[in-house]
NUGUGU-59942 format. One record per residue (C-alpha): residue number from 0; x, y, z; residue in one letter. Coordinates in steps of 0.05 Angstrom, whole numbers. Layout:
% residues N
@pos:NUM | xx:X | yy:Y | zz:Z | code:a
...
***
This chain:
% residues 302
@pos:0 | xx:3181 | yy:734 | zz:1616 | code:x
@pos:1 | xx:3157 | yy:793 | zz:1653 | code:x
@pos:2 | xx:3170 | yy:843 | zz:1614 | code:x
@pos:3 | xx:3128 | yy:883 | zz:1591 | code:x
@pos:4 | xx:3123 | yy:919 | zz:1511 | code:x
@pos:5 | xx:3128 | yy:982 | zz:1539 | code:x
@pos:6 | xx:3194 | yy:964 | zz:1583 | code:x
@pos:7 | xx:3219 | yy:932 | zz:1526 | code:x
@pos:8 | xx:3215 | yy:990 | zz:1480 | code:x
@pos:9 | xx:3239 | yy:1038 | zz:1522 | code:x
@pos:10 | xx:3309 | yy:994 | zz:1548 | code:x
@pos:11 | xx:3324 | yy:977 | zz:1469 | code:x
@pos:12 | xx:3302 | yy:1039 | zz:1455 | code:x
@pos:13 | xx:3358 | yy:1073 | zz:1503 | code:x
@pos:14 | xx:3411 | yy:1033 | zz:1497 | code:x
@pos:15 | xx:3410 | yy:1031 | zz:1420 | code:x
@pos:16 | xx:3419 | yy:1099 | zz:1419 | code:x
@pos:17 | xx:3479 | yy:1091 | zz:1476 | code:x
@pos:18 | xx:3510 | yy:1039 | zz:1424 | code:x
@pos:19 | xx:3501 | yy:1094 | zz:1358 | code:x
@pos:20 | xx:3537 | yy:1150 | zz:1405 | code:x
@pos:21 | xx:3589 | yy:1129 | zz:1450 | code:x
@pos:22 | xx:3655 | yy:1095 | zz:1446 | code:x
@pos:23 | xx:3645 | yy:1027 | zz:1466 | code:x
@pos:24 | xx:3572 | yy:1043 | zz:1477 | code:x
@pos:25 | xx:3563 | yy:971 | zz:1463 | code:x
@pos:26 | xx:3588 | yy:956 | zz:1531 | code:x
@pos:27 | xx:3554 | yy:1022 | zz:1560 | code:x
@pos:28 | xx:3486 | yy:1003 | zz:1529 | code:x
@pos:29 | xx:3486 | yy:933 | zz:1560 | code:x
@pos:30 | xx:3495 | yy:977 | zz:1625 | code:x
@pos:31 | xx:3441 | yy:1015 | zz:1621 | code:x
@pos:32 | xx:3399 | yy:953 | zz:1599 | code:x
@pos:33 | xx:3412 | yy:923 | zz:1660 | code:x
@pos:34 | xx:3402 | yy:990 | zz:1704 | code:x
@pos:35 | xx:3328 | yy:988 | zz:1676 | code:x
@pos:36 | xx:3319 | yy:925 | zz:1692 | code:x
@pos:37 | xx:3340 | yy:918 | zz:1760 | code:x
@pos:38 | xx:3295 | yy:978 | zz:1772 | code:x
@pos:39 | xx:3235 | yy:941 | zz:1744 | code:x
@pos:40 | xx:3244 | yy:882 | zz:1797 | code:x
@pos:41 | xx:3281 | yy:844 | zz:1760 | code:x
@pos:42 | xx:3346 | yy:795 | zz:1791 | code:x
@pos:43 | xx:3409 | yy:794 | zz:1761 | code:x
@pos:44 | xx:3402 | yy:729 | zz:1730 | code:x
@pos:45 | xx:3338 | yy:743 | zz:1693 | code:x
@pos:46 | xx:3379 | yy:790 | zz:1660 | code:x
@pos:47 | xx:3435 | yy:744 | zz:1642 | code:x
@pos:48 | xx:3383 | yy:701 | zz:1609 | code:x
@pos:49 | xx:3351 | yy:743 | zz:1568 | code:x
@pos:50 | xx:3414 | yy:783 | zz:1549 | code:x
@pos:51 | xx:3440 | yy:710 | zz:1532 | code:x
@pos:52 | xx:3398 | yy:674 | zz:1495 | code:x
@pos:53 | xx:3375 | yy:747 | zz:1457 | code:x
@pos:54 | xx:3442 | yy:746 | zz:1432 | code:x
@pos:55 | xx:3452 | yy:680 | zz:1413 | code:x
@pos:56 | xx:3389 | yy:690 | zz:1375 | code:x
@pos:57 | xx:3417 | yy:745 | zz:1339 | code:x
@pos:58 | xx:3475 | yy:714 | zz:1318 | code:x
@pos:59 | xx:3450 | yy:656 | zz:1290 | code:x
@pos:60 | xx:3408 | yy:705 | zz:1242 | code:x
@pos:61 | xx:3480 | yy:752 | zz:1228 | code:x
@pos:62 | xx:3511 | yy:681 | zz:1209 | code:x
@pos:63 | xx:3459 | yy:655 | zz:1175 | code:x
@pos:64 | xx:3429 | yy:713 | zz:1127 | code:x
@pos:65 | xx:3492 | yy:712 | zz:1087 | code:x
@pos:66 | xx:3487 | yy:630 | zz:1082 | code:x
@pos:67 | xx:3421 | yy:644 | zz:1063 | code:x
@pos:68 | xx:3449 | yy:705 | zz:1007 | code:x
@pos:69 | xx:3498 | yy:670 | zz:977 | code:x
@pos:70 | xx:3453 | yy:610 | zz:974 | code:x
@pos:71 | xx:3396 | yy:646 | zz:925 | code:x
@pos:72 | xx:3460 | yy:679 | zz:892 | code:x
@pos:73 | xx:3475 | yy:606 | zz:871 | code:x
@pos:74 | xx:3403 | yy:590 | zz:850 | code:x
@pos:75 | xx:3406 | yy:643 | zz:805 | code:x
@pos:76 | xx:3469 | yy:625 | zz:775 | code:x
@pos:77 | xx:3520 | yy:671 | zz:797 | code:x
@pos:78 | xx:3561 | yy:628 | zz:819 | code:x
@pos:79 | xx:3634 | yy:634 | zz:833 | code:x
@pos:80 | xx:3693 | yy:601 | zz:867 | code:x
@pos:81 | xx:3696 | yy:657 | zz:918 | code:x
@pos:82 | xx:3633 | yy:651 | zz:934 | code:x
@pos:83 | xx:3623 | yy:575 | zz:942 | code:x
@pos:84 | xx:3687 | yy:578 | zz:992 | code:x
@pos:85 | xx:3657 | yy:642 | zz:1024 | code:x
@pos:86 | xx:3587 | yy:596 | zz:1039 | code:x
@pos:87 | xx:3628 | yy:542 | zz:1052 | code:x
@pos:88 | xx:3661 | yy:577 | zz:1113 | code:x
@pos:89 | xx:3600 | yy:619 | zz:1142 | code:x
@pos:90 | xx:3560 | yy:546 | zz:1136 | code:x
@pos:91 | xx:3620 | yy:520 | zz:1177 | code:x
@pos:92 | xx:3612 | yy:572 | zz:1223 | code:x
@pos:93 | xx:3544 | yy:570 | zz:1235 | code:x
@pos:94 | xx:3549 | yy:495 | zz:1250 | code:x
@pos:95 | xx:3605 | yy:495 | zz:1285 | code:x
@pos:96 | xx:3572 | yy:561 | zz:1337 | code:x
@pos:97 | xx:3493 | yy:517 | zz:1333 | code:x
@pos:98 | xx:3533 | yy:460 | zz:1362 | code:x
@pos:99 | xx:3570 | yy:492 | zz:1412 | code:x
@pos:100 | xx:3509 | yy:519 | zz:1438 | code:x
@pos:101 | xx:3475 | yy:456 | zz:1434 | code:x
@pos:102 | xx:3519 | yy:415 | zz:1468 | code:x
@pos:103 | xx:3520 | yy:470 | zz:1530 | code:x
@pos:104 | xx:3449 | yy:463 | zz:1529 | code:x
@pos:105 | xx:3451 | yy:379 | zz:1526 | code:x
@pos:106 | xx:3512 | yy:372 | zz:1573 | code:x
@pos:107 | xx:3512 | yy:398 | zz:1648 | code:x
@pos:108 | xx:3593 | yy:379 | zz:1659 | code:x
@pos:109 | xx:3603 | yy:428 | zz:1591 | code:x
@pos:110 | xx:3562 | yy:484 | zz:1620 | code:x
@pos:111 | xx:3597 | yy:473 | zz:1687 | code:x
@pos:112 | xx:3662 | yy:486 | zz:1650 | code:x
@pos:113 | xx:3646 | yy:540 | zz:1617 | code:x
@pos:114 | xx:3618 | yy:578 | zz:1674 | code:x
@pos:115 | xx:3684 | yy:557 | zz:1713 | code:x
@pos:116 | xx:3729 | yy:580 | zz:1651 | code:x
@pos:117 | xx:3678 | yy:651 | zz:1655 | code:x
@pos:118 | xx:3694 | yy:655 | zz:1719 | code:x
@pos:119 | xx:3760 | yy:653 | zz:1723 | code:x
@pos:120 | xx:3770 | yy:714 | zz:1657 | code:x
@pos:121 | xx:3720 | yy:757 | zz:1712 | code:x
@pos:122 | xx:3757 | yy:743 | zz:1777 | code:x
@pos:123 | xx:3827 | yy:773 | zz:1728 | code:x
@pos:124 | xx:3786 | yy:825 | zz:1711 | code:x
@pos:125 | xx:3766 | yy:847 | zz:1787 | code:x
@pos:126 | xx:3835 | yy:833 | zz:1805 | code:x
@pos:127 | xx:3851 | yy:896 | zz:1764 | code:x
@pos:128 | xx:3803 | yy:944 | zz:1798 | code:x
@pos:129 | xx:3822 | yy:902 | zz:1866 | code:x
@pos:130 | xx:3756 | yy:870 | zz:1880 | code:x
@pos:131 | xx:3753 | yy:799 | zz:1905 | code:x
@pos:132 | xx:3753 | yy:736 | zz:1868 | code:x
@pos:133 | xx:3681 | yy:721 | zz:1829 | code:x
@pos:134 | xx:3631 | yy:663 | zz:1862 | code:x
@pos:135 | xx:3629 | yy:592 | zz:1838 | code:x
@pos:136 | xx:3609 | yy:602 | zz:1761 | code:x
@pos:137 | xx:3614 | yy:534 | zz:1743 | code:x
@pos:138 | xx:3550 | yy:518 | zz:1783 | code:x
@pos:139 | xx:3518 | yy:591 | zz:1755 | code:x
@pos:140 | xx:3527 | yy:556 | zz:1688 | code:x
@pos:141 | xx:3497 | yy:498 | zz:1709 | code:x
@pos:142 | xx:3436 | yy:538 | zz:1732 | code:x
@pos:143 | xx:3441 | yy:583 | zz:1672 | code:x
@pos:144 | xx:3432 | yy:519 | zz:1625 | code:x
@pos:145 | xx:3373 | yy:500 | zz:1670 | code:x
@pos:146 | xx:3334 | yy:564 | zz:1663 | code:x
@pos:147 | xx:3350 | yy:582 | zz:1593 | code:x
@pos:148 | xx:3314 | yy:507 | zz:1590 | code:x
@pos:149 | xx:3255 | yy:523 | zz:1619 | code:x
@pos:150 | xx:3249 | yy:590 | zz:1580 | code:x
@pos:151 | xx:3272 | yy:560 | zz:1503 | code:x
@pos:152 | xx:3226 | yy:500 | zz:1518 | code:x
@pos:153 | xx:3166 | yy:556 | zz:1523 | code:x
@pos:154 | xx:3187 | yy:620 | zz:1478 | code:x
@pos:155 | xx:3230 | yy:591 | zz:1425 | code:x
@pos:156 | xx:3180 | yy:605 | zz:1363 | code:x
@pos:157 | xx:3172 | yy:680 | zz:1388 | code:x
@pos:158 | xx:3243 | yy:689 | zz:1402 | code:x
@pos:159 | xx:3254 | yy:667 | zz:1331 | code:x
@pos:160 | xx:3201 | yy:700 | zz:1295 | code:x
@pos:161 | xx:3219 | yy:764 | zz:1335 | code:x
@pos:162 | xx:3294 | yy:750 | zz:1313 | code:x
@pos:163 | xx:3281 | yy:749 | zz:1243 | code:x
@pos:164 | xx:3232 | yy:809 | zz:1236 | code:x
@pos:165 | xx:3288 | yy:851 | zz:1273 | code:x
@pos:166 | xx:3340 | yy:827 | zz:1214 | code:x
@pos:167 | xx:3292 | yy:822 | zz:1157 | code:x
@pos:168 | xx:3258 | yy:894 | zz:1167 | code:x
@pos:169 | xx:3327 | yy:922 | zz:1162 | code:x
@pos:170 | xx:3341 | yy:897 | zz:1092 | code:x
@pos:171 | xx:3271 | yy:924 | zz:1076 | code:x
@pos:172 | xx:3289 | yy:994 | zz:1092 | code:x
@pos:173 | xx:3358 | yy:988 | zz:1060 | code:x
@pos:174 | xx:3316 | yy:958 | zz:993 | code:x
@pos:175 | xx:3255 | yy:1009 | zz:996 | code:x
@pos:176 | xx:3304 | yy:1068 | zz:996 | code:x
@pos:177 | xx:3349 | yy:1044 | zz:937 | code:x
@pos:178 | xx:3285 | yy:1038 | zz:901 | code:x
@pos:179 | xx:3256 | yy:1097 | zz:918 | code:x
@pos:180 | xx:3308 | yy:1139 | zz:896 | code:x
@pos:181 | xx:3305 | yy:1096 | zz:833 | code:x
@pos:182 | xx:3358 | yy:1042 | zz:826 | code:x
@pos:183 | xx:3317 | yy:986 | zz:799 | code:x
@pos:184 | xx:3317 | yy:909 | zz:802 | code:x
@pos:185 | xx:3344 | yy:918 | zz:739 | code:x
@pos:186 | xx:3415 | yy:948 | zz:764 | code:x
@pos:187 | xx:3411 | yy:920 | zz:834 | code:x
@pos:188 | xx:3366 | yy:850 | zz:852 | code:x
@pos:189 | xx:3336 | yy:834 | zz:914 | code:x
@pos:190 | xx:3386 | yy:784 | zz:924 | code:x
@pos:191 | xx:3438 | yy:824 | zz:925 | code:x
@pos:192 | xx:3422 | yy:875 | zz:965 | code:x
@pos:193 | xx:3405 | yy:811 | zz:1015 | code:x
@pos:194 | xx:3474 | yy:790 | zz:1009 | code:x
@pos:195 | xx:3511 | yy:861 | zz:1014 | code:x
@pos:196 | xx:3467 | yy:880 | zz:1068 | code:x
@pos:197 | xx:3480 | yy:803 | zz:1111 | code:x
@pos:198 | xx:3555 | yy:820 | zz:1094 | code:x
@pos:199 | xx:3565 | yy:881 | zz:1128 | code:x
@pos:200 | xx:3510 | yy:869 | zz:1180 | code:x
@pos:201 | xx:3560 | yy:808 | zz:1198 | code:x
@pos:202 | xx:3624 | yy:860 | zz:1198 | code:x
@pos:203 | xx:3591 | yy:910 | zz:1232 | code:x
@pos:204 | xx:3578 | yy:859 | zz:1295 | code:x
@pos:205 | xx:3652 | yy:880 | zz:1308 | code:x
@pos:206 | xx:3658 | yy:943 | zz:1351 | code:x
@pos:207 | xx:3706 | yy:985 | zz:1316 | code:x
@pos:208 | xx:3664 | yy:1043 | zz:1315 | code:x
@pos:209 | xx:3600 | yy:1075 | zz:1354 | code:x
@pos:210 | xx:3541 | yy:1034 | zz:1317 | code:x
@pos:211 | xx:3587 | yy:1022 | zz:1253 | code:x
@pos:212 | xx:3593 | yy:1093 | zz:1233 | code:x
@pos:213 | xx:3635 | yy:1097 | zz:1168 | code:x
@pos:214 | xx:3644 | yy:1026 | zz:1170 | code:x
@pos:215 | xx:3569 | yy:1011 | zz:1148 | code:x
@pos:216 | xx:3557 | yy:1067 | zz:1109 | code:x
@pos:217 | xx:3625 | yy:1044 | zz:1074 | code:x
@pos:218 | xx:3610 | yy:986 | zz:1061 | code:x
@pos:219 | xx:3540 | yy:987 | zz:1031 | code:x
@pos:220 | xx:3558 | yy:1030 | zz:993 | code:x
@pos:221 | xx:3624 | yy:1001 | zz:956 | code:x
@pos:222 | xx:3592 | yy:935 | zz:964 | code:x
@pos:223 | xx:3521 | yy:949 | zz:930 | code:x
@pos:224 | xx:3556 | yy:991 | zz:869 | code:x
@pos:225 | xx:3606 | yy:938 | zz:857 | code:x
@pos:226 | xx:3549 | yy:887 | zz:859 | code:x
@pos:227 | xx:3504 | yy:934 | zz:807 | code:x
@pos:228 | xx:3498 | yy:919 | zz:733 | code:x
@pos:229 | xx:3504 | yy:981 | zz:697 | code:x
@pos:230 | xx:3485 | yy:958 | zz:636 | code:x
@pos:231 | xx:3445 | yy:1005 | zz:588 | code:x
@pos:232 | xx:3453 | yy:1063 | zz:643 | code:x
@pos:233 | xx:3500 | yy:1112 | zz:667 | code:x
@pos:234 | xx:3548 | yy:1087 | zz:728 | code:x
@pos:235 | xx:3569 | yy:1150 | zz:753 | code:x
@pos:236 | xx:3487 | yy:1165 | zz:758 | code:x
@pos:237 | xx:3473 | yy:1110 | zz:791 | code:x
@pos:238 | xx:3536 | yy:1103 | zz:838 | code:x
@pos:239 | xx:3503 | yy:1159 | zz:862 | code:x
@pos:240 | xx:3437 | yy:1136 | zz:871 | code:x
@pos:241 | xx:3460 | yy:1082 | zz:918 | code:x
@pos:242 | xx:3513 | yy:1130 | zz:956 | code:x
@pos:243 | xx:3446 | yy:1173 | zz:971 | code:x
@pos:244 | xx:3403 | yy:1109 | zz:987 | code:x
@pos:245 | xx:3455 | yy:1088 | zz:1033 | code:x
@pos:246 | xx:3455 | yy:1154 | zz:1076 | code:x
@pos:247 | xx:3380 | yy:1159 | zz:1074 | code:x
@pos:248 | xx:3384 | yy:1081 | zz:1104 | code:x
@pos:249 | xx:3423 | yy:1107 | zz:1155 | code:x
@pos:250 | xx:3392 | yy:1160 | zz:1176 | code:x
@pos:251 | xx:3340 | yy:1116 | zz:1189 | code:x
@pos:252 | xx:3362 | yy:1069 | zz:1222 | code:x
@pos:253 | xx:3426 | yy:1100 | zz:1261 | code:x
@pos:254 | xx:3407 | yy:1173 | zz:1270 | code:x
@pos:255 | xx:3329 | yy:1167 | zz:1282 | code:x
@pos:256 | xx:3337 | yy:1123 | zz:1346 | code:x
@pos:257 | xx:3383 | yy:1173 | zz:1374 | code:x
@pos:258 | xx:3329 | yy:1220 | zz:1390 | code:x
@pos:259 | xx:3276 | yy:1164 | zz:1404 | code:x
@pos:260 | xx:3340 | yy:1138 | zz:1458 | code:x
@pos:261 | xx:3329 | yy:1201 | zz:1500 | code:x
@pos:262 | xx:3255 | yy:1203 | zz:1501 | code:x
@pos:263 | xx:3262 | yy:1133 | zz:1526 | code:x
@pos:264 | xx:3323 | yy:1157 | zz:1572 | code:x
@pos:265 | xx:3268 | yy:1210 | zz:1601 | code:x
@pos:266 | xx:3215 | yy:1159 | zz:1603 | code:x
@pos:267 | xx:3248 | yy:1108 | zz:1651 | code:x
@pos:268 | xx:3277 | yy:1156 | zz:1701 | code:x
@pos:269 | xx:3198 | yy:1190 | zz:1705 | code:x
@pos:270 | xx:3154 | yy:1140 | zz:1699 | code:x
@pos:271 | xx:3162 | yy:1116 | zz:1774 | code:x
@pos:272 | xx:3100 | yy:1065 | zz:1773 | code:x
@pos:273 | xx:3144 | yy:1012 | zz:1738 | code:x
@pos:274 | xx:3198 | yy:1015 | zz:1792 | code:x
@pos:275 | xx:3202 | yy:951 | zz:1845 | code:x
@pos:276 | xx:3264 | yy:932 | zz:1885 | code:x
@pos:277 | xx:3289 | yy:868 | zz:1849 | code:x
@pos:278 | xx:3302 | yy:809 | zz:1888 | code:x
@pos:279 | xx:3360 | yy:792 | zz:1940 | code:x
@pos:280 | xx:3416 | yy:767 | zz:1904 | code:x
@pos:281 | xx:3420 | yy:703 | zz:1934 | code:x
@pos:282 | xx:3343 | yy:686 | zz:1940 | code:x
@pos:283 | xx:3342 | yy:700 | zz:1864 | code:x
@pos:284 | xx:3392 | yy:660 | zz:1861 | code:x
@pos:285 | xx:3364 | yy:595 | zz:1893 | code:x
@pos:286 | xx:3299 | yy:609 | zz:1873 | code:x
@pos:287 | xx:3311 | yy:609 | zz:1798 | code:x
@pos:288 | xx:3360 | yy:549 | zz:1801 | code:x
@pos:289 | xx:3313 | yy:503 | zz:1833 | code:x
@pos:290 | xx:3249 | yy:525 | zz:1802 | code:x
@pos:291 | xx:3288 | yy:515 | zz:1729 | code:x
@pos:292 | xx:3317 | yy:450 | zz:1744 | code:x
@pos:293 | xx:3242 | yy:421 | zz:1757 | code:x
@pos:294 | xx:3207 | yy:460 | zz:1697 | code:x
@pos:295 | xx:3160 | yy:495 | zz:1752 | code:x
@pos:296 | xx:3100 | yy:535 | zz:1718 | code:x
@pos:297 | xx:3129 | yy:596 | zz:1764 | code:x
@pos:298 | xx:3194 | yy:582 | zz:1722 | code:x
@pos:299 | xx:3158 | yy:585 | zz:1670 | code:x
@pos:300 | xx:3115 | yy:642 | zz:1679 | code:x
@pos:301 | xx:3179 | yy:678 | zz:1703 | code:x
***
């Protein structure tokens, strides 16, 4: 809450591009997300927040779109032992991560311990680089659960709606581009390309690679021809017809926001009217807590 369009654009904008480019530009591009932010006025933990919950968001669609594939798979009748233990497990997952994040939200004493258990990986980590010991997370988890709260209790159907059209508009592009260079439902179903797509969407959450180059482009590829029927036409033809749809996805989606990245790079360190000094650490910090434990409208607007 806050934020504008704009700012929003530009910061995923930038740091997508940081994630397609570097090594570990995951890590880099969360950087730079918070950079932006603090230079729009914003404390540190209104960025936890929405970094947190965003991503919790997100993974409950990465989980849940192959659930959801292998689920229509079913319906139509392709159904196989391998896939009824691989839904089996990714529905198990899915509970197993909604309830853990349920229960932090229900229970103070389990966000309390989590913060504390945060807290103590962080204070190892500044040991390294010889910085002292982190604060008391246990109570920043406590006021974390409080203000993610305040904000679910208000934004939950936009976060979610927002969530999906980010997932959904991916497997669009991949599907318009198959088609387009002419693999039909006939060789490759909507379905499938659902299920291929949630599949490696789900693999490529793993940062073994700068925005799953080679990995992605991999595994679409050997994934969609193995799931094509190639009856009545010619496979090597249409292996590559989906080896070119793959790249043209990719260029899309991978190498496109590189360029849009820097404009947005250029954009925040110009464009000095959305700069304010964020708040004192600590004020934020008391501020936040205690508006989010009474469900303030300031909270809320915040």
């Amino acid at each position: 809450p806050g934020l504008t369009y704009p700012q929003a654009a530009v910061s995923n904008q930038a740091s997508t591009a940081v994630a397609n480019t570097l090594p570990g530009g995951g890590a880099i591009a969360v950087g730079v997300t918070y950079a932006m932010y603090r230079s729009w006025g914003f404390g540190k933990s209104e960025f936890a927040l929405a970094a947190v919950v965003s991503g919790v968001w997100n993974n409950f669609a990465k989980l849940g779109m192959p659930v959801l594939a292998l689920a229509l798979l079913a319906l139509e009748g392709e159904i196989t032992a391998t896939r009824v233990i691989a839904a089996a497990a990714g529905i198990g997952v899915l509970l197993g991560f909604i309830a853990l994040w349920s229960l932090f939200l229900y229970k103070e004493s389990l966000a309390r311990r989590i913060g504390a258990f945060v807290g103590r990986l962080v204070t190892r980590l500044r040991a390294v680089v010889g910085k002292p010991p982190a604060s008391d997370w246990g109570e920043a988890g406590v006021g974390f659960r409080a203000r993610a709260l305040v904000l679910l209790r208000t934004r939950w159907l936009r976060l979610t709606i927002a969530t999906l059209v980010s997932h959904v508009s991916l497997w669009v592009v991949l599907l318009v581009t198959l088609r387009h260079v002419g693999v039909g439902n006939d060789v490759l179903s909507w379905i499938q390309v659902l299920a291929v797509f949630a599949f490696i969407r789900l693999i490529s959450a793993l940062p073994i690679t700068p925005g799953g180059v080679g990995v992605v482009e991999l595994g679409l590829t050997v994934g969609l021809q193995v799931a094509a029927d190639y009856t009545g036409v010619s496979e090597s033809l249409f292996e590559a017809k989906i080896a070119a749809a793959v790249l043209v996805f990719r260029a899309i989606t991978f190498l496109l926001p590189v360029p849009l990245g820097a404009i947005s790079y250029v954009i925040w360190r110009g464009n000095s009217s959305w700069r304010k000094s964020p708040p004192p650490d600590d004020e934020e910090g008391d501020r936040t807590g205690r508006d989010a434990e009474t469900g303030s409208p300031d909270a809320v607007e915040r």
